[in-house]
PAMIBA-518771 format. One line per field, with one value per residue: residue number from 1; residue in three letters; y, x, z of N, C-alpha, C in turn. Coordinates in Angstrom, 2 decimals. Atoms other than C-alpha are relative to their C-alpha. Example, Ala and Ser with C-alpha at 12.3 -4.5 7.8 and 13.67 -1.06 7.14 Angstrom:
REM residues 2
num: (1_2)
residuo: (ALA_SER)
n_py: (-1.19_-1.19)
n_px: (0.89_-0.82)
n_pz: (0.00_-0.06)
ca_py: (-4.50_-1.06)
ca_px: (12.30_13.67)
ca_pz: (7.80_7.14)
c_py: (1.20_1.09)
c_px: (0.90_-0.77)
c_pz: (0.00_0.73)
This chain:
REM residues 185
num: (1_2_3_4_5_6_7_8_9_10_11_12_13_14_15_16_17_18_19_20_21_22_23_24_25_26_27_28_29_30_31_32_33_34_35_36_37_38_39_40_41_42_43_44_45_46_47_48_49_50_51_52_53_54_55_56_57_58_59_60_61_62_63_64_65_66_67_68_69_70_71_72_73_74_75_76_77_78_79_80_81_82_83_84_85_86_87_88_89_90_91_92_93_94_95_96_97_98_99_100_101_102_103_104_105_106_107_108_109_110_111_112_113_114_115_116_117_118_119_120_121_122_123_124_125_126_127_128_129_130_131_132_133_134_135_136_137_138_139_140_141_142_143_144_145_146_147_148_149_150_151_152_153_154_155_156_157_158_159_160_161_162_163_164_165_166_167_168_169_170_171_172_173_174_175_176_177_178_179_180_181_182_183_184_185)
residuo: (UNK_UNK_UNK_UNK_UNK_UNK_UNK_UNK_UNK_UNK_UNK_UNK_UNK_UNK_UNK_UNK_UNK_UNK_UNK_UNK_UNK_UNK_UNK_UNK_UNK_UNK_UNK_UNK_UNK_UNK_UNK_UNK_UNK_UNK_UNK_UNK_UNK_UNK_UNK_UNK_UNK_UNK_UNK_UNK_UNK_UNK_UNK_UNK_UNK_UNK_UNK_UNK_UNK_UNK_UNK_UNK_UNK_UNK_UNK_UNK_UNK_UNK_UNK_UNK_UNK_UNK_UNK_UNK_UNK_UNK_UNK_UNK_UNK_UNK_UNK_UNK_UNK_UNK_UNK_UNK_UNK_UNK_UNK_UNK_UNK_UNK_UNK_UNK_UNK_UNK_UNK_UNK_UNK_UNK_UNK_UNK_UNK_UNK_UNK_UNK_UNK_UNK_UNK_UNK_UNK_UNK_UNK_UNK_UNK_UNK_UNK_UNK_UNK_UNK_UNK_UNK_UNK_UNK_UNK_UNK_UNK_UNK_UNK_UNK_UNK_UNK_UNK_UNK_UNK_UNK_UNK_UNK_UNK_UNK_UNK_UNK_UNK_UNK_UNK_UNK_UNK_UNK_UNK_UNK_UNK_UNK_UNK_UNK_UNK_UNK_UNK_UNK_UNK_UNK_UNK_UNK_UNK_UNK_UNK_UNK_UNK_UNK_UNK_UNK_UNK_UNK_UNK_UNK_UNK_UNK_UNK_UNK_UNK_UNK_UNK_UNK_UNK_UNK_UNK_UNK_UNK_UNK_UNK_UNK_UNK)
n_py: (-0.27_0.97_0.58_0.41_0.86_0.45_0.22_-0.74_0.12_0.39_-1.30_-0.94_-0.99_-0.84_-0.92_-1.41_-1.06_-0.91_-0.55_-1.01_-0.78_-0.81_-0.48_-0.03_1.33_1.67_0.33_1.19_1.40_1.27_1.29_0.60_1.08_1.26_0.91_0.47_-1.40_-0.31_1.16_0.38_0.03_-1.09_-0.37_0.92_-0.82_-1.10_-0.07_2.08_0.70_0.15_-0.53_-1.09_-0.44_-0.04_-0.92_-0.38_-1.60_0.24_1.51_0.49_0.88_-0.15_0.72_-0.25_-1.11_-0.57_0.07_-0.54_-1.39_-0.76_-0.52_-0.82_-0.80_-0.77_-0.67_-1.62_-0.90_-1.18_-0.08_1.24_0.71_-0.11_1.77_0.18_0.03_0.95_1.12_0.28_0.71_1.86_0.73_0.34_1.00_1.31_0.84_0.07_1.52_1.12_-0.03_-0.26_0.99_0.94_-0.24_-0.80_0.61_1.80_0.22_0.33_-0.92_-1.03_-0.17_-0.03_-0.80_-1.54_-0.85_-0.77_-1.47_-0.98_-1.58_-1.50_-0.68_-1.15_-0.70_-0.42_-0.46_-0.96_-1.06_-0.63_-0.20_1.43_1.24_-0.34_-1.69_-0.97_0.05_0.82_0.97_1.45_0.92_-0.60_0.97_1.19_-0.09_-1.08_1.48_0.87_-0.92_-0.25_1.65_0.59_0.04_0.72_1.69_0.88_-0.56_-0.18_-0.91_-0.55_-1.69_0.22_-0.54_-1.10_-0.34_1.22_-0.42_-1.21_0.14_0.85_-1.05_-0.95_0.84_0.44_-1.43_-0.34_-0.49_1.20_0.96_0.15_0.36_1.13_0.95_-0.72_0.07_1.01_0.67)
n_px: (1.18_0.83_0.28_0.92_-0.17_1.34_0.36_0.61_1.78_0.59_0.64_-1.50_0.39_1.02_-1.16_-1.02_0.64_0.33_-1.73_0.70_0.45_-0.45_-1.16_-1.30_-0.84_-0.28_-0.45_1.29_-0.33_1.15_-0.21_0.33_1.24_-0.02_-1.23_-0.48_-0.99_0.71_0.25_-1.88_0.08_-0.31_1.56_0.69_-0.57_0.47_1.38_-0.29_0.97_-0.62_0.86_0.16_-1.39_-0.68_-0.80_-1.05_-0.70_-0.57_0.07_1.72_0.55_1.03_0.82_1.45_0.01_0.57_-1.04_-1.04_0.48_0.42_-1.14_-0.15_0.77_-0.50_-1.24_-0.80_1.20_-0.01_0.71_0.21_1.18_0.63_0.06_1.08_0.32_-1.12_0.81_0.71_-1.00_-0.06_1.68_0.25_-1.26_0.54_1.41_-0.19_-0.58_0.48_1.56_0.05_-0.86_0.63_1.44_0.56_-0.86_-0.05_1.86_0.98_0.54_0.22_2.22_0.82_-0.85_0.02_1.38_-0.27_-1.07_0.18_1.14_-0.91_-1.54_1.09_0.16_-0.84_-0.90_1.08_0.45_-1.48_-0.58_-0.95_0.99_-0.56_-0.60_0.31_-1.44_-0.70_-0.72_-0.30_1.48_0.18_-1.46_0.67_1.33_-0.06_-0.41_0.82_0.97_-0.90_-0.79_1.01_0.23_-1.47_0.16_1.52_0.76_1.31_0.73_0.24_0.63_1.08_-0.70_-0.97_-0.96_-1.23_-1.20_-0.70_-1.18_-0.50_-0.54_-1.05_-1.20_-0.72_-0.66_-0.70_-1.77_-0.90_0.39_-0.14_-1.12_-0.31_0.94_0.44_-0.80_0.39_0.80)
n_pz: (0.79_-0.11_1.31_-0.34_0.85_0.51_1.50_1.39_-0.39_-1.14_-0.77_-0.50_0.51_-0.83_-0.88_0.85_0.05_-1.35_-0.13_0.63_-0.70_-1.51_0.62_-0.83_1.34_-0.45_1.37_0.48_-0.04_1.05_-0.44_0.44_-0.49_0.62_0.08_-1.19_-0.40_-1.25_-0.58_-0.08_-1.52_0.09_0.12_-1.08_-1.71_-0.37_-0.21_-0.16_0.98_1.63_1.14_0.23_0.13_-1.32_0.04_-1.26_-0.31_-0.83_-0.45_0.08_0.59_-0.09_1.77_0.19_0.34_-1.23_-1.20_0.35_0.28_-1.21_-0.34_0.63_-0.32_-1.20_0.34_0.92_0.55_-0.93_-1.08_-0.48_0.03_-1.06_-0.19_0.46_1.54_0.24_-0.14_0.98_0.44_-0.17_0.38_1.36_0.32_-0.36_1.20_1.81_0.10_-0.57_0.50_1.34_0.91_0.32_0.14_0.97_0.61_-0.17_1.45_-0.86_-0.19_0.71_0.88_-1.53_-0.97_0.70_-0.05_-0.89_-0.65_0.60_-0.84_-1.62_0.33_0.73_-0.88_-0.70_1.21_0.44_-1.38_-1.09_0.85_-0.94_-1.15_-1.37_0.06_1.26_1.06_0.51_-0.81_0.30_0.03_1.08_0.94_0.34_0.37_1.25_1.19_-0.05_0.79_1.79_0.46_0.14_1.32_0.67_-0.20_0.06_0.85_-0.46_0.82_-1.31_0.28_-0.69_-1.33_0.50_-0.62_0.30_0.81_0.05_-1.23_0.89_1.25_-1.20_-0.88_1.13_1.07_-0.71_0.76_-0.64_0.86_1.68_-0.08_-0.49_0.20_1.34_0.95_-0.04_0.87)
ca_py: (99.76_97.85_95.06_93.52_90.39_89.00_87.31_88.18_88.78_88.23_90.44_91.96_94.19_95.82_96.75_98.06_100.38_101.27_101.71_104.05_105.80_106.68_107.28_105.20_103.46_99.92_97.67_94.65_91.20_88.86_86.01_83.39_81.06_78.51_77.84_77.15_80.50_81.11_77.47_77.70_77.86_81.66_82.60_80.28_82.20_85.09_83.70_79.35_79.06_79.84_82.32_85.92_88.71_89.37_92.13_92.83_96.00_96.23_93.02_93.02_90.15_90.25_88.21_88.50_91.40_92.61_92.45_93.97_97.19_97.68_97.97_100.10_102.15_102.59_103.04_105.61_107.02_110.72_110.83_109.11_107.24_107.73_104.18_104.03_104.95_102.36_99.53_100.59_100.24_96.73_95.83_96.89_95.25_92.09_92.33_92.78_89.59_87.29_88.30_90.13_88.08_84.95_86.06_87.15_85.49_81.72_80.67_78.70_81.58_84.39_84.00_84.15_86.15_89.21_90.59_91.57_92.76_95.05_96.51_97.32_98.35_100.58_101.98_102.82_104.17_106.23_108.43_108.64_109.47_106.75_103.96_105.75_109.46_112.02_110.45_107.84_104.50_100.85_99.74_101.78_99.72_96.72_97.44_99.63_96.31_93.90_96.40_96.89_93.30_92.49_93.78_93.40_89.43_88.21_90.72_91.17_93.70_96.55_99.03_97.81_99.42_103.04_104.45_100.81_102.30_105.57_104.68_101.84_104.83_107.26_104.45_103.35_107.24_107.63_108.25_105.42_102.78_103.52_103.19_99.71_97.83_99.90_99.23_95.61_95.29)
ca_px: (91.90_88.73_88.17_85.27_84.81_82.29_81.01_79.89_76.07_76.40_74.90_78.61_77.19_74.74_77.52_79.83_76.65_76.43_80.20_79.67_77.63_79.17_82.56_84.62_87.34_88.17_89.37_86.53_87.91_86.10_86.13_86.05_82.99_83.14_86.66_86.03_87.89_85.35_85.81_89.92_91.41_92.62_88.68_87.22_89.60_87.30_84.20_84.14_80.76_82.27_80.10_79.55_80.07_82.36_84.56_87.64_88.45_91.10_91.76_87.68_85.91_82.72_79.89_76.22_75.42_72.78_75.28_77.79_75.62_74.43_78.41_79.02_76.23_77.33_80.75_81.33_77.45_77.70_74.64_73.96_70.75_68.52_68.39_64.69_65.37_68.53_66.10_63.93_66.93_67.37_63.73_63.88_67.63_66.18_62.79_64.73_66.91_64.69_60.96_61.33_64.16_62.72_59.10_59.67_63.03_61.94_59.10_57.40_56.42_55.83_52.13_51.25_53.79_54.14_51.07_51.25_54.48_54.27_51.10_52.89_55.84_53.30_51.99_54.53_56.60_53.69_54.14_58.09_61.14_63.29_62.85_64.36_64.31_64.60_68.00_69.61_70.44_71.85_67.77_67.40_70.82_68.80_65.30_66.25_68.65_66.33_63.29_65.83_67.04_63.15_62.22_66.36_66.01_62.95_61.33_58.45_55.90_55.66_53.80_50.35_52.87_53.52_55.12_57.64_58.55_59.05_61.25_62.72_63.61_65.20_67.35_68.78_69.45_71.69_75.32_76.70_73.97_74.61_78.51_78.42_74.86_73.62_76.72_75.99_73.23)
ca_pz: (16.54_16.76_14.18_13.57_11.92_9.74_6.38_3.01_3.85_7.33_10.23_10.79_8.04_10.65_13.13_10.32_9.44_13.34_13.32_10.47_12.29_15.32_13.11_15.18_13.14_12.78_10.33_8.77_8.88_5.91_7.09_4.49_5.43_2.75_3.33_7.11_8.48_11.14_12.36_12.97_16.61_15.86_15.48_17.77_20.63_20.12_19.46_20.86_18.70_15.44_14.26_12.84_13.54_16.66_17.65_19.39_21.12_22.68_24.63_24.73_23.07_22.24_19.71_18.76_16.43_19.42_22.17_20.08_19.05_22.61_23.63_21.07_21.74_25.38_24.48_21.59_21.24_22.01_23.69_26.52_27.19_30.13_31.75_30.47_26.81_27.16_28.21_25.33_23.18_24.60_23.99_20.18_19.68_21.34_19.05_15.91_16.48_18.57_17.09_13.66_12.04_12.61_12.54_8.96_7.53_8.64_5.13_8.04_10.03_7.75_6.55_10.52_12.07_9.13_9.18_12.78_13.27_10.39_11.67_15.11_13.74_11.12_13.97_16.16_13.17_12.28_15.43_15.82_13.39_15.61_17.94_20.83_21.35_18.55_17.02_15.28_17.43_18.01_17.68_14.56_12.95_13.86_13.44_10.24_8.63_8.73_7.63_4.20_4.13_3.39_-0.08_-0.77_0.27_0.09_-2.27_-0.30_-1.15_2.26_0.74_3.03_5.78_4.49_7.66_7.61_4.23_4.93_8.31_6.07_3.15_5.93_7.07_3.51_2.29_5.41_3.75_6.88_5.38_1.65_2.50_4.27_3.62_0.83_-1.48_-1.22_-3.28)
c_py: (-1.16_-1.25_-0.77_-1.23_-0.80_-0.86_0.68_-0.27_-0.31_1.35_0.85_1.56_1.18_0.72_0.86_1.26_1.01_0.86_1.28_0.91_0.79_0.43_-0.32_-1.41_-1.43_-0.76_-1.23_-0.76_-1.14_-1.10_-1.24_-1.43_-1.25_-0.78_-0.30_1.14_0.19_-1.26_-0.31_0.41_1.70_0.59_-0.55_0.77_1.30_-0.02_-1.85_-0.21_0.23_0.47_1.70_0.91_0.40_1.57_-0.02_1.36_0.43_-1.50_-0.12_-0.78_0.29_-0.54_-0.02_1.25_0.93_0.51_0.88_1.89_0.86_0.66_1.07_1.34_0.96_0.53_1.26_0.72_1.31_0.53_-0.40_-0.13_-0.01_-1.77_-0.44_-0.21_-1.30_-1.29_0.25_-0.06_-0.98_-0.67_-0.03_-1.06_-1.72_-0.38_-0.22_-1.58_-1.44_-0.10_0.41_-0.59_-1.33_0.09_0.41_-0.73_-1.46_0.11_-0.62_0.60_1.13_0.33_0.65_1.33_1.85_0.99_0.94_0.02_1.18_0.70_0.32_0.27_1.19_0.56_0.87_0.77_1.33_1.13_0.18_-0.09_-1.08_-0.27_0.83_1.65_0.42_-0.08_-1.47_-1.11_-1.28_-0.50_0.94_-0.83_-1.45_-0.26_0.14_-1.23_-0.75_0.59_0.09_-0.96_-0.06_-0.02_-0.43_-1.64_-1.02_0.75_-0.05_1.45_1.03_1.01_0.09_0.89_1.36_0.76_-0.60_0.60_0.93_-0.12_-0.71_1.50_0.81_-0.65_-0.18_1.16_0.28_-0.70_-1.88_-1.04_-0.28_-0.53_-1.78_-0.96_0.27_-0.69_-1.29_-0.98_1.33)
c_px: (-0.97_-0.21_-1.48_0.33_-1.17_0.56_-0.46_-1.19_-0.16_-0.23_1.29_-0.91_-0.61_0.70_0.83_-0.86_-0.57_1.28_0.30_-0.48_0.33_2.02_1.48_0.86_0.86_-0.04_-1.41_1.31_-0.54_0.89_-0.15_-0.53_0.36_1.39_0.29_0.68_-0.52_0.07_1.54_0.10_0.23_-1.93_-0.98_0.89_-0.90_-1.31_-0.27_-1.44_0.25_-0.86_0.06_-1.08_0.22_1.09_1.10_0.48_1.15_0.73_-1.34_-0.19_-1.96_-1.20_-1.24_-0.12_-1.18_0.64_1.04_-0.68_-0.27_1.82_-0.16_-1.00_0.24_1.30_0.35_-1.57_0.14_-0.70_-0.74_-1.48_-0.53_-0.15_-1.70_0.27_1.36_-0.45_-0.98_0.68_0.12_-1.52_-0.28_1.15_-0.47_-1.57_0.73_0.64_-0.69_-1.61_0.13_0.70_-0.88_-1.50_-0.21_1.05_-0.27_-1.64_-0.82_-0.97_-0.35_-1.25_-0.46_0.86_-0.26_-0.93_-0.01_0.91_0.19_-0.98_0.51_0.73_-0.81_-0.50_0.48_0.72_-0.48_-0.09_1.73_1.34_0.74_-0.54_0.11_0.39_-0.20_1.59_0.52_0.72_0.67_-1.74_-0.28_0.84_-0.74_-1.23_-0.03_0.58_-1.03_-1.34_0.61_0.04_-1.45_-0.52_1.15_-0.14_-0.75_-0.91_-1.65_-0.74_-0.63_-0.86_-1.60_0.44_0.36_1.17_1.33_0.85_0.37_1.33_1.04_0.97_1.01_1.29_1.10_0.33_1.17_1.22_0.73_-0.78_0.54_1.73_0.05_-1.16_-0.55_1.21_-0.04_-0.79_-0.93)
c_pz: (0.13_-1.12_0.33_-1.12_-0.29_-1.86_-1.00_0.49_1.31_1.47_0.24_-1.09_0.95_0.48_-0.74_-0.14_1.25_0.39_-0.79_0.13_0.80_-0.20_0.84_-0.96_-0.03_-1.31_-0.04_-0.29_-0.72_0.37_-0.76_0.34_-0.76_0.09_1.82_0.96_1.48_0.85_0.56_1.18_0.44_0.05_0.69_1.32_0.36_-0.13_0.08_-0.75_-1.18_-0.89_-0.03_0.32_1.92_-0.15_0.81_-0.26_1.17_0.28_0.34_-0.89_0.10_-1.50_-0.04_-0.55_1.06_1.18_-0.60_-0.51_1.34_0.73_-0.63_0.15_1.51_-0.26_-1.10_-0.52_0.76_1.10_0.48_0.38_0.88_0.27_-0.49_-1.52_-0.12_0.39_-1.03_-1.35_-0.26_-0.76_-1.81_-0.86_-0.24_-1.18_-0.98_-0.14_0.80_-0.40_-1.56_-0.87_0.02_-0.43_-2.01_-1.03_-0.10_-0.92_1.85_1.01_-0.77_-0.19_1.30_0.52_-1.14_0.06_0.91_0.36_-0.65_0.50_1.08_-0.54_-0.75_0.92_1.14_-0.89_-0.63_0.88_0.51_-1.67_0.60_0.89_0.76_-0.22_-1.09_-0.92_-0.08_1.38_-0.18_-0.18_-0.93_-1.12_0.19_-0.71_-1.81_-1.14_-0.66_-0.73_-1.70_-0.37_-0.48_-1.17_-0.66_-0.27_-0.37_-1.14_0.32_0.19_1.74_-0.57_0.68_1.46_-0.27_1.10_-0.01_-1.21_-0.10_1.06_-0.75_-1.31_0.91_0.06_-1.69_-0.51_1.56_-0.72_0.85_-0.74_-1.09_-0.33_0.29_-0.83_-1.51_-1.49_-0.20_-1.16_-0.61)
């Protein structure tokens, strides 16, 4: 069985709610952070930077919640991805964790950066029910977290974005969300 392993509040959440998704079963692994857990030689064999969340499948290894959705996505998503829509996949995976997290989670960027990624994202959002295609993806589990995490976290005020909160609303009434990320908080 697959396990995944993560923290309290840490992106493992995402994957459980992709895992969720695609109804493939696997046990969660809390990893207790403050007591060092993620830093021991048993957890360092599966991920040598000592951080969350990681998976093993199999004898597969594998760490970065980006890297770990796109597997998963190739591996147990029913249906498969034209190599175009699976590079536009990559492209939203990669925005959500290398442009929108920091662009919006780090105080030092925020004032500058928020503005315009919400208006593209409001715009693009405004013209499609999902990132990719006409169904539920791994760049929906990212895009879609992070979009929730924002009034959850930060308590920041989206309603200048109405499509953001309608895509944002979709994502948090889905049954796999409300199970994993949703129950949270």
């Amino acid at each position: 069985m697959l396990k995944l392993y993560g923290g309290a509040r840490s992106r493992a959440s995402i994957v459980q709610w992709f895992l969720e998704e695609l109804a493939v079963p696997y046990e969660f692994v809390l990893l207790d952070m403050q007591a060092g857990e993620h830093q021991q030689a048993d957890y360092l064999a599966i991920n040598p930077i000592g951080k969350v969340p990681a998976i093993v499948d199999g004898d597969f290894k594998l760490w970065e919640s980006g890297a770990i959705l796109l597997y998963l996505e190739d591996k147990y998503a029913s249906n498969s991805l034209s190599p175009e829509q699976r590079a536009e996949q990559n492209q939203w995976i990669l925005f959500a964790n290398a442009t929108l997290g920091p662009g919006v989670f780090v105080e030092a960027t925020r004032e500058r950066e928020m503005p315009r990624l919400m208006t593209a994202l409001n715009s693009v959002l405004s013209q499609r029910s999902f990132l990719v295609g006409d169904r539920f993806s791994a760049a929906d589990a990212a895009v879609g977290s992070l979009l929730a995490y924002i009034p959850l976290m930060l308590k920041l005020d989206l309603s200048e974005y109405p499509a953001v909160m309608e895509y944002t609303k979709r994502m948090t009434e889905r049954p796999a969300f409300q199970k994993t990320i949703g129950s949270r908080y």
